[in-house]
PDB file of N, CA, C, O and CB in Angstrom:
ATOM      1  N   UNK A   1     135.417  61.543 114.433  1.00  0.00           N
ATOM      2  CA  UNK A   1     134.628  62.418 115.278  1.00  0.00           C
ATOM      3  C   UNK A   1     134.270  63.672 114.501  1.00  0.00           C
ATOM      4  O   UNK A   1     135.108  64.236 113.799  1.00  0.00           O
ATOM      5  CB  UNK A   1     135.388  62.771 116.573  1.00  0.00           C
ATOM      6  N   UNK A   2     133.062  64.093 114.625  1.00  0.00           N
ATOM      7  CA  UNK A   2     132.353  65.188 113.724  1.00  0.00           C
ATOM      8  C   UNK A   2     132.572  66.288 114.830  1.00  0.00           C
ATOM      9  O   UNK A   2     132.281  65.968 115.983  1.00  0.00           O
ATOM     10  CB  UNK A   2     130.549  64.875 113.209  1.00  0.00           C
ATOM     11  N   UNK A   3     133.051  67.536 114.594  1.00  0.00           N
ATOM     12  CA  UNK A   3     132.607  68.523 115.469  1.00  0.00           C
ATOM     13  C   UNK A   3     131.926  69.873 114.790  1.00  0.00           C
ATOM     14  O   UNK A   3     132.408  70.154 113.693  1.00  0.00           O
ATOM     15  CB  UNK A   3     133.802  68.878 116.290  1.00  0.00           C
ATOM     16  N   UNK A   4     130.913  70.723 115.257  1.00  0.00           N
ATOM     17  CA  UNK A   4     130.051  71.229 114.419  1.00  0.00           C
ATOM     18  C   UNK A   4     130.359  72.579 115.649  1.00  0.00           C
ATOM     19  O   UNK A   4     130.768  72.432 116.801  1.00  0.00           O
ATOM     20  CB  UNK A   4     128.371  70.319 114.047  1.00  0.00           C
ATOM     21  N   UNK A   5     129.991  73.922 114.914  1.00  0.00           N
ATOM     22  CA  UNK A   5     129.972  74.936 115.875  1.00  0.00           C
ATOM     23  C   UNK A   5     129.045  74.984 116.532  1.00  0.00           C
ATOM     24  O   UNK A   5     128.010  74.390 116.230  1.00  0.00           O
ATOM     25  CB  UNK A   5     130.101  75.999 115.519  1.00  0.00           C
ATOM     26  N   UNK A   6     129.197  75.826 117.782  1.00  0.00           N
ATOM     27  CA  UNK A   6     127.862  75.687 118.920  1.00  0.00           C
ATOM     28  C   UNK A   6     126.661  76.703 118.360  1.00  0.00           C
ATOM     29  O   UNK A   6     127.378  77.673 118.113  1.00  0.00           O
ATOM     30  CB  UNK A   6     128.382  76.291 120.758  1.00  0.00           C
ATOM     31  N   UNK A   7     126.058  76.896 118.196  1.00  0.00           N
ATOM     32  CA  UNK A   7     124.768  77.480 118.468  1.00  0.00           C
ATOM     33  C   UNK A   7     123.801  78.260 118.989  1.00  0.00           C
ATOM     34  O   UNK A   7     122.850  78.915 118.561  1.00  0.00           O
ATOM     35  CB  UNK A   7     124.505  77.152 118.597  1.00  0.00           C
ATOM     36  N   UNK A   8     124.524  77.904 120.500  1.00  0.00           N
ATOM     37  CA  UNK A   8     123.322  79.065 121.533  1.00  0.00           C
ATOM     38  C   UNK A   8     125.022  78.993 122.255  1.00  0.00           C
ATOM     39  O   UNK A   8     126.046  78.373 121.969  1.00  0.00           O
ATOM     40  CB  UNK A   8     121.187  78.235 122.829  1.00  0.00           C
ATOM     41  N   UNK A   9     124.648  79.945 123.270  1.00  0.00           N
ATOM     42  CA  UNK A   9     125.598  80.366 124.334  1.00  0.00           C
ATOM     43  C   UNK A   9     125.632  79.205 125.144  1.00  0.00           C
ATOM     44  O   UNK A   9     126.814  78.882 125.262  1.00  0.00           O
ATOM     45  CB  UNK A   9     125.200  81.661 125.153  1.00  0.00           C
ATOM     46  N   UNK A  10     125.049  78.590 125.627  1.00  0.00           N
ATOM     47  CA  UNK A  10     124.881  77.420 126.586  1.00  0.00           C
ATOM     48  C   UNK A  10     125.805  76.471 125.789  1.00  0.00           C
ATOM     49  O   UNK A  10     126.783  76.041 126.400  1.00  0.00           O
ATOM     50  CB  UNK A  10     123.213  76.829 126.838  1.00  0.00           C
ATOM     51  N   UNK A  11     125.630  76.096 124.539  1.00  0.00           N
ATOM     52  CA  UNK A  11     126.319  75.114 123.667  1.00  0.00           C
ATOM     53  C   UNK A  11     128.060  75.415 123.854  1.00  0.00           C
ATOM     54  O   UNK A  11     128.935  74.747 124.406  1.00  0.00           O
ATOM     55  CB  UNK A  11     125.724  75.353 121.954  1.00  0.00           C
ATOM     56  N   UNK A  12     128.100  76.735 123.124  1.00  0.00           N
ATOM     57  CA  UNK A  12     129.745  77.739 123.312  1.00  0.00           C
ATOM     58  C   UNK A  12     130.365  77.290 124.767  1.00  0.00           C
ATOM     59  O   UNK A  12     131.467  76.759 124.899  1.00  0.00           O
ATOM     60  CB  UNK A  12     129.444  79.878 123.423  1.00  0.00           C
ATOM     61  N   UNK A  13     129.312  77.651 126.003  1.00  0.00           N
ATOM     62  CA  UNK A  13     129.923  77.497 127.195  1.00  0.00           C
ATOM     63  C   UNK A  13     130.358  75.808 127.482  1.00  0.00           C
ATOM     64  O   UNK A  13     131.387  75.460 128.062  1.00  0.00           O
ATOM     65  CB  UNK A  13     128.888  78.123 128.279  1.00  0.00           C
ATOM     66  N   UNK A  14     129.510  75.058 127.032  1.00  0.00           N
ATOM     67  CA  UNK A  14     129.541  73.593 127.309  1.00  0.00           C
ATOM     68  C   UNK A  14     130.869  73.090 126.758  1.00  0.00           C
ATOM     69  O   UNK A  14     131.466  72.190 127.350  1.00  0.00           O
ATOM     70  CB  UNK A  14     128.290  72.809 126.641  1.00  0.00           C
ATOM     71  N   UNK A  15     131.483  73.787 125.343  1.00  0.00           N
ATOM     72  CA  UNK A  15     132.159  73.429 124.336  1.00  0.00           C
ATOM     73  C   UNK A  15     133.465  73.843 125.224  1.00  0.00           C
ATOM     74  O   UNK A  15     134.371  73.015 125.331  1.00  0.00           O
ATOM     75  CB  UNK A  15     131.780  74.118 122.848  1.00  0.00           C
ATOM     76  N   UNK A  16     133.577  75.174 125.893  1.00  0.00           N
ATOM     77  CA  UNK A  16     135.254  75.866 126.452  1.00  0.00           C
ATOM     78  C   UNK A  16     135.047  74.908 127.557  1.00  0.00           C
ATOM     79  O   UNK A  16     136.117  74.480 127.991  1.00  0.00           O
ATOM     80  CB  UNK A  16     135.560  77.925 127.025  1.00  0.00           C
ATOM     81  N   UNK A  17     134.098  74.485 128.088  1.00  0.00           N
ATOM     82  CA  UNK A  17     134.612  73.682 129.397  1.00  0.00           C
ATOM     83  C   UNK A  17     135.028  72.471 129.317  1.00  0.00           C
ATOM     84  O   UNK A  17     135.892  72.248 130.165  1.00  0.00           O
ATOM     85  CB  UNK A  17     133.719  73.539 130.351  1.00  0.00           C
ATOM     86  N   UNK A  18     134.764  71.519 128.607  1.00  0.00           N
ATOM     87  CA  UNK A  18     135.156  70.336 127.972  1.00  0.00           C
ATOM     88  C   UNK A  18     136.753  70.559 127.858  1.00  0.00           C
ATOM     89  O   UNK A  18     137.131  70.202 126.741  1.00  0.00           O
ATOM     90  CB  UNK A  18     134.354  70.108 126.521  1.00  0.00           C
ATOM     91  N   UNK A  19     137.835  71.051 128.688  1.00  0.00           N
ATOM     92  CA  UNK A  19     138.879  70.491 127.847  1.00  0.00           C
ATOM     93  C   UNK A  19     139.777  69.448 127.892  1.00  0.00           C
ATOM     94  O   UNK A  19     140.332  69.098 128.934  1.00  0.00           O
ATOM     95  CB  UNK A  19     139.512  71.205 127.687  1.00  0.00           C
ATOM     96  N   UNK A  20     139.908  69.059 127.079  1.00  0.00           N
ATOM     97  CA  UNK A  20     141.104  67.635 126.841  1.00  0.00           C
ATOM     98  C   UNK A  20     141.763  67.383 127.847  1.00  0.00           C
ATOM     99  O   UNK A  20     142.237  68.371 128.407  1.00  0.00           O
ATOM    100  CB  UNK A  20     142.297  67.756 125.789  1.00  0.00           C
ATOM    101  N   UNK A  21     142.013  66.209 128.379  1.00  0.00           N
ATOM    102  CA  UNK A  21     143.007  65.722 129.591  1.00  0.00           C
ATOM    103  C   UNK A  21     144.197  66.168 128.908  1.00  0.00           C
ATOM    104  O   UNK A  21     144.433  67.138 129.629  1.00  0.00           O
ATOM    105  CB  UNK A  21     143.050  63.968 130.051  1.00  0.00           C
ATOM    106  N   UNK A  22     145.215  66.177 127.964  1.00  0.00           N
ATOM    107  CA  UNK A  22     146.194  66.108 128.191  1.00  0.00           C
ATOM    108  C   UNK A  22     146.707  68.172 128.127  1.00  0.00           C
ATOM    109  O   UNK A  22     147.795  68.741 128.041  1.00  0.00           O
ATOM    110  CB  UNK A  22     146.744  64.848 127.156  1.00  0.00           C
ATOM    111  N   UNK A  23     145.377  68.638 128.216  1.00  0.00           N
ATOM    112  CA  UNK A  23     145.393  70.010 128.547  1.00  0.00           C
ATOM    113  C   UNK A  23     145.341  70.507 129.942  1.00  0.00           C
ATOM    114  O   UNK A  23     145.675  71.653 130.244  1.00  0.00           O
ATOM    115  CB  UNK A  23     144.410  70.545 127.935  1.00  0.00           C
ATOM    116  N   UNK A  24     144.722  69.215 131.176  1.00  0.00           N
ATOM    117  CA  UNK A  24     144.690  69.538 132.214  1.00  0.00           C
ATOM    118  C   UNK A  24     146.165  69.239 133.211  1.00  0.00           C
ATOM    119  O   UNK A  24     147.102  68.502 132.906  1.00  0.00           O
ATOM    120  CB  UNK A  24     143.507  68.972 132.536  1.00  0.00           C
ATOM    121  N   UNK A  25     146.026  69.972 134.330  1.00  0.00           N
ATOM    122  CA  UNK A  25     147.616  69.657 134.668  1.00  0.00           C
ATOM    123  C   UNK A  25     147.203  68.734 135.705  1.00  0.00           C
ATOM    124  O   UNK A  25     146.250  68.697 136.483  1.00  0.00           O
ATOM    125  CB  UNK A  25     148.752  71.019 135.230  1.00  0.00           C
ATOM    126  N   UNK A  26     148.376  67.880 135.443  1.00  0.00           N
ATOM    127  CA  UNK A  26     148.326  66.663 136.223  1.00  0.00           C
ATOM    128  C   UNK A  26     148.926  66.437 137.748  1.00  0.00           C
ATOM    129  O   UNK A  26     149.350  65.399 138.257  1.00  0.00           O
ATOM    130  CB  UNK A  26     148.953  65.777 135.409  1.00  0.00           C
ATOM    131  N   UNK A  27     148.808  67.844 138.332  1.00  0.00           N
ATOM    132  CA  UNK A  27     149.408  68.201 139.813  1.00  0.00           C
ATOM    133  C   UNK A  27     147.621  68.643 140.198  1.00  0.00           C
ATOM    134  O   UNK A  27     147.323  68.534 141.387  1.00  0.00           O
ATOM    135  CB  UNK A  27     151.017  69.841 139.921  1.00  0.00           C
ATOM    136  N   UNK A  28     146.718  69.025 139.417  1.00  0.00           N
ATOM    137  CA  UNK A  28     146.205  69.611 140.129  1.00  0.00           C
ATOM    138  C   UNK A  28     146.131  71.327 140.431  1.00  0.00           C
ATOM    139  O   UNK A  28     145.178  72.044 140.739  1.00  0.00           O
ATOM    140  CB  UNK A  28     146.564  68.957 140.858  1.00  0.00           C
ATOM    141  N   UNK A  29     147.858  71.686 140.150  1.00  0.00           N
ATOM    142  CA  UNK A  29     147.993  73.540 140.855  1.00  0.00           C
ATOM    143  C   UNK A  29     147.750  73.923 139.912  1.00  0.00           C
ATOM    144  O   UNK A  29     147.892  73.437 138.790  1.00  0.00           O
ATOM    145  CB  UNK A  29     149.378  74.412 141.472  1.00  0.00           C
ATOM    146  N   UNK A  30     147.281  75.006 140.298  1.00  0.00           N
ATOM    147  CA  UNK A  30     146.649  76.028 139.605  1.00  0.00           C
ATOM    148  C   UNK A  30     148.290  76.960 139.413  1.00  0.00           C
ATOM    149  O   UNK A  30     148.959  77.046 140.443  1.00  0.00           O
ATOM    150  CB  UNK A  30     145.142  76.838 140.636  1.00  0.00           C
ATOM    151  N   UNK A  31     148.846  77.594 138.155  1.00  0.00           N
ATOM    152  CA  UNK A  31     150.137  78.315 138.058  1.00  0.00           C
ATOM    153  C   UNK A  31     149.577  79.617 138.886  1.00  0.00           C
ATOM    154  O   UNK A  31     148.433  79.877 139.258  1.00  0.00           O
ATOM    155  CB  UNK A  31     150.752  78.611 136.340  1.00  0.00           C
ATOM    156  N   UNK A  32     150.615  80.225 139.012  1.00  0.00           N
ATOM    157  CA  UNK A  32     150.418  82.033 139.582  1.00  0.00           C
ATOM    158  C   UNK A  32     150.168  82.353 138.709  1.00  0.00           C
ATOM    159  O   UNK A  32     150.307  81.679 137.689  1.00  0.00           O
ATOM    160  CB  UNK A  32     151.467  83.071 140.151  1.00  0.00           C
ATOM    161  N   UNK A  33     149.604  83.744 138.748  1.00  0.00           N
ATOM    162  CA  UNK A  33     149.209  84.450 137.891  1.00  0.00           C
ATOM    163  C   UNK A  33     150.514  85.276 137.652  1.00  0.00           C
ATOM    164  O   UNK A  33     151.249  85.392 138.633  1.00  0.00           O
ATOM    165  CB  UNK A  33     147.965  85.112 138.261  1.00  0.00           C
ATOM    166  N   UNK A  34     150.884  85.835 136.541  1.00  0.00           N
ATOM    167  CA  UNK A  34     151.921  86.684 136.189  1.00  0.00           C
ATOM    168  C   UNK A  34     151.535  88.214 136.009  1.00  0.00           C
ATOM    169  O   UNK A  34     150.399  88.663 136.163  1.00  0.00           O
ATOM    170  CB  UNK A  34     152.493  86.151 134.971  1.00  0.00           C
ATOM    171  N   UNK A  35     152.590  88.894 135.681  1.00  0.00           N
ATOM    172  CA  UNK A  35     151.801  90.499 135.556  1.00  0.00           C
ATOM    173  C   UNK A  35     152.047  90.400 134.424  1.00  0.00           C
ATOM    174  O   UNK A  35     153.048  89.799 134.036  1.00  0.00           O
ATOM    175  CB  UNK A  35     152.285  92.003 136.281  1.00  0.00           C
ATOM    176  N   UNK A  36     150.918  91.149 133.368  1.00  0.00           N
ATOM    177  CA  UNK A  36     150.674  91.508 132.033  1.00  0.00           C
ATOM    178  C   UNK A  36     151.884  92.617 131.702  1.00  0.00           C
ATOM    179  O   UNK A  36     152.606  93.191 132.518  1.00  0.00           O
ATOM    180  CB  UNK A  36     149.087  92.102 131.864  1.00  0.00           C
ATOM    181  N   UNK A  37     151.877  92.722 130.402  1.00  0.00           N
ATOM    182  CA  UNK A  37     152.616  93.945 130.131  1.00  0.00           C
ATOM    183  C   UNK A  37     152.061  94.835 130.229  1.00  0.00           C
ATOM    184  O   UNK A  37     150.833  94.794 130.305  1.00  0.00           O
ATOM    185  CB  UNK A  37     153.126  94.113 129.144  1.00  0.00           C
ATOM    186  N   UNK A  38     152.935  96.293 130.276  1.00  0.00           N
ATOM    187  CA  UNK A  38     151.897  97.669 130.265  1.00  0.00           C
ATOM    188  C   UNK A  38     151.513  97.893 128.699  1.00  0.00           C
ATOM    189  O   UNK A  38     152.182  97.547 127.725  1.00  0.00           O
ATOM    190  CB  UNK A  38     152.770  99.274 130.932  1.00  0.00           C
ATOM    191  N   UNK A  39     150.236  98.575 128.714  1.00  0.00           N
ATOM    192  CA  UNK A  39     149.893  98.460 127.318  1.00  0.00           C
ATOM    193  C   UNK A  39     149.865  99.583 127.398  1.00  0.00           C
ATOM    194  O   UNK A  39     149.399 100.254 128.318  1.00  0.00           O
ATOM    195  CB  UNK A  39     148.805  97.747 126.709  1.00  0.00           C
ATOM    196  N   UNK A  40     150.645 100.129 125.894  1.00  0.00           N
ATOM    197  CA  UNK A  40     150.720 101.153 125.248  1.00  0.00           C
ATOM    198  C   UNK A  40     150.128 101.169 123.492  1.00  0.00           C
ATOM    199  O   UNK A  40     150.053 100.434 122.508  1.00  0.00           O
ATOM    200  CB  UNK A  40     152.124 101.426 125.476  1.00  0.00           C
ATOM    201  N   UNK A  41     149.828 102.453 123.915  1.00  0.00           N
ATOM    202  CA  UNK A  41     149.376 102.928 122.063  1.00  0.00           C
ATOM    203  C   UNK A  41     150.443 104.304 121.674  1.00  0.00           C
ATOM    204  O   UNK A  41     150.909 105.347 122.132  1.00  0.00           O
ATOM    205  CB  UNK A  41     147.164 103.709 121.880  1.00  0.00           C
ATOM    206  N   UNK A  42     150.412 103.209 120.198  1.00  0.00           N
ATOM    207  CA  UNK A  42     151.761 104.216 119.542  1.00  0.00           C
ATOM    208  C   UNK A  42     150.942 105.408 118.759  1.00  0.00           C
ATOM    209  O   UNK A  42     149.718 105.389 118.625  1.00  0.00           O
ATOM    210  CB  UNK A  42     152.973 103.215 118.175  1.00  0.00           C
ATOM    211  N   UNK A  43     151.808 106.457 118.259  1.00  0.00           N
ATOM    212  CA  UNK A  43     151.618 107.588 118.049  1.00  0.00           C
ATOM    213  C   UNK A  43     150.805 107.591 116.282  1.00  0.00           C
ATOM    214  O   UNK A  43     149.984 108.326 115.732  1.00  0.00           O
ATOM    215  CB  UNK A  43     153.114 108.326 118.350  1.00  0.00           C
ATOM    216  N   UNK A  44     151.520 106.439 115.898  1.00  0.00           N
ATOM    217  CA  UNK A  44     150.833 105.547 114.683  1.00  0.00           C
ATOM    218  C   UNK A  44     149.194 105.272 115.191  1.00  0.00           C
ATOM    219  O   UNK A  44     148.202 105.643 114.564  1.00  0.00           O
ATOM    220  CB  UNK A  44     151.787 103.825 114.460  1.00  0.00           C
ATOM    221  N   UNK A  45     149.196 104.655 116.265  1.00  0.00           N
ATOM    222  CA  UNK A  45     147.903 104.160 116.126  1.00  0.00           C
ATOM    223  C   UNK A  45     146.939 105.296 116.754  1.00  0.00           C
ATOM    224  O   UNK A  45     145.721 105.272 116.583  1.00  0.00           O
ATOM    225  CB  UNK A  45     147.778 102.715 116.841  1.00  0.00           C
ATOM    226  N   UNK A  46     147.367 105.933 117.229  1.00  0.00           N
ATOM    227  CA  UNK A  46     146.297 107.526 117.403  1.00  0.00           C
ATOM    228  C   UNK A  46     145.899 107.971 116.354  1.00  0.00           C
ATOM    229  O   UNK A  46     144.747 108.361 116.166  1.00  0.00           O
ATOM    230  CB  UNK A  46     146.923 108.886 117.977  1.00  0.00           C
ATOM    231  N   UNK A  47     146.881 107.972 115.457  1.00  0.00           N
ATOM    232  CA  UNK A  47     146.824 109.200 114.346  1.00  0.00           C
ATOM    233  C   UNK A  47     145.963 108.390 113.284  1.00  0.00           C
ATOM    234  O   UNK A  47     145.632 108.776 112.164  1.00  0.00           O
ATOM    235  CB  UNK A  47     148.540 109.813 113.645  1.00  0.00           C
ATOM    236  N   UNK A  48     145.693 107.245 113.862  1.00  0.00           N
ATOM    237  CA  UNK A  48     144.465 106.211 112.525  1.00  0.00           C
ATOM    238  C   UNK A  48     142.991 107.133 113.465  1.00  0.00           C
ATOM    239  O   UNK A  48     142.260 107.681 112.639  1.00  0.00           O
ATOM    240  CB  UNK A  48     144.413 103.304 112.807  1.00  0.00           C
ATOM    241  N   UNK A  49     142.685 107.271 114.418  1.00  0.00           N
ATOM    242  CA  UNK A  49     141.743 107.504 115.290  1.00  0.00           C
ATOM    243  C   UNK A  49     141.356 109.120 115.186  1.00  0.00           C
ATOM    244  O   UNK A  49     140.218 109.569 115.044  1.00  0.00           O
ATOM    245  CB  UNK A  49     142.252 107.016 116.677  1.00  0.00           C
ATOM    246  N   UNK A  50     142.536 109.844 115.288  1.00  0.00           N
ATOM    247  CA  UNK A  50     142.355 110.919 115.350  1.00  0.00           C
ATOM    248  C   UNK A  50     141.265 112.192 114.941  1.00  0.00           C
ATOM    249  O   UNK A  50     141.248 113.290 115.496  1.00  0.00           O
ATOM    250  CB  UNK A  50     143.142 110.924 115.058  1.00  0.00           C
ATOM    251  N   UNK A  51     140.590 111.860 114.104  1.00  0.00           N
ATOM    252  CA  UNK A  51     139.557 112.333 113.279  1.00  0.00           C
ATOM    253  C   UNK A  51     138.546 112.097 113.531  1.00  0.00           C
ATOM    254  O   UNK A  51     137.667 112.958 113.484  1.00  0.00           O
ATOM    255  CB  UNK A  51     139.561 112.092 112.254  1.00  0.00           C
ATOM    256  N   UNK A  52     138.318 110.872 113.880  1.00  0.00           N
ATOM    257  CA  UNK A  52     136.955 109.749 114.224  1.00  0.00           C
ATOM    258  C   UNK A  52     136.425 110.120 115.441  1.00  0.00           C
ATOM    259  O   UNK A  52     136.845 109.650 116.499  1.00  0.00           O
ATOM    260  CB  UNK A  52     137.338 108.050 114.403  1.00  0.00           C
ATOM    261  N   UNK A  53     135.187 111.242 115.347  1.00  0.00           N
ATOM    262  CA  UNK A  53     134.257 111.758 116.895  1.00  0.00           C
ATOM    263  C   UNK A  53     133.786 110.670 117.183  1.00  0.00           C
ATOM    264  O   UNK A  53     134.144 110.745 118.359  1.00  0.00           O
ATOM    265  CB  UNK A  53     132.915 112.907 116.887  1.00  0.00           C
ATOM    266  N   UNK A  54     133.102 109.352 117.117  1.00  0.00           N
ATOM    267  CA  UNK A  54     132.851 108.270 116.925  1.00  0.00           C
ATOM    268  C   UNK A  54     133.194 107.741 118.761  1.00  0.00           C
ATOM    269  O   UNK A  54     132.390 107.103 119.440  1.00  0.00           O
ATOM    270  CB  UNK A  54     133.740 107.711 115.528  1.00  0.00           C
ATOM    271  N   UNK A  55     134.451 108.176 119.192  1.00  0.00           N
ATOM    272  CA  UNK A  55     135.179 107.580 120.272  1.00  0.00           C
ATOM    273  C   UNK A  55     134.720 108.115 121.301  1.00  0.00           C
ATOM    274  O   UNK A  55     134.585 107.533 122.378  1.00  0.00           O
ATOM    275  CB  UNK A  55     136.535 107.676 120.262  1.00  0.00           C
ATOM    276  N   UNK A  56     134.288 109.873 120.956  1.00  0.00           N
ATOM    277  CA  UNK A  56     133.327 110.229 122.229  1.00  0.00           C
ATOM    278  C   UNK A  56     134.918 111.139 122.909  1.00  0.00           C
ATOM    279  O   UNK A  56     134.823 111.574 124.056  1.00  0.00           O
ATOM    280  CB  UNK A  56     132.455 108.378 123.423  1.00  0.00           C
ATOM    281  N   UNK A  57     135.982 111.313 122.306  1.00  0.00           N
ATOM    282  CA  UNK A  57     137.193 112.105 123.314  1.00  0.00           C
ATOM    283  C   UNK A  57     136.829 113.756 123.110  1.00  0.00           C
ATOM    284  O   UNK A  57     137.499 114.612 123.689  1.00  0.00           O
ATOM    285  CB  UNK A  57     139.141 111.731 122.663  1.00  0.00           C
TER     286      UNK A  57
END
């Protein structure tokens, strides 16, 4: 089987919906949704930014 990248957006979308049976669950349920972690930015990653008017702060 050849697979080639998509092309237009329509192609991309056609391509994520296609997925594999042994990716689908075989009940049918849909899992719960879980809660994300809280996202934090470290004091490291400010201080890469800090300078850069670019961000608009």
């Amino acid at each position: 089987m050849t697979s080639t990248e998509p092309s237009t957006m329509a192609e991309l979308i056609r391509d994520c919906a296609d997925l594999p049976e042994s990716l689908l669950a075989s009940s049918g349920v849909v899992p719960q949704q879980r809660a994300a972690a809280p996202w934090q930015v470290s004091d490291a990653n400010t201080a890469q930014v800090r300078d850069m008017d670019d961000y608009g702060c």
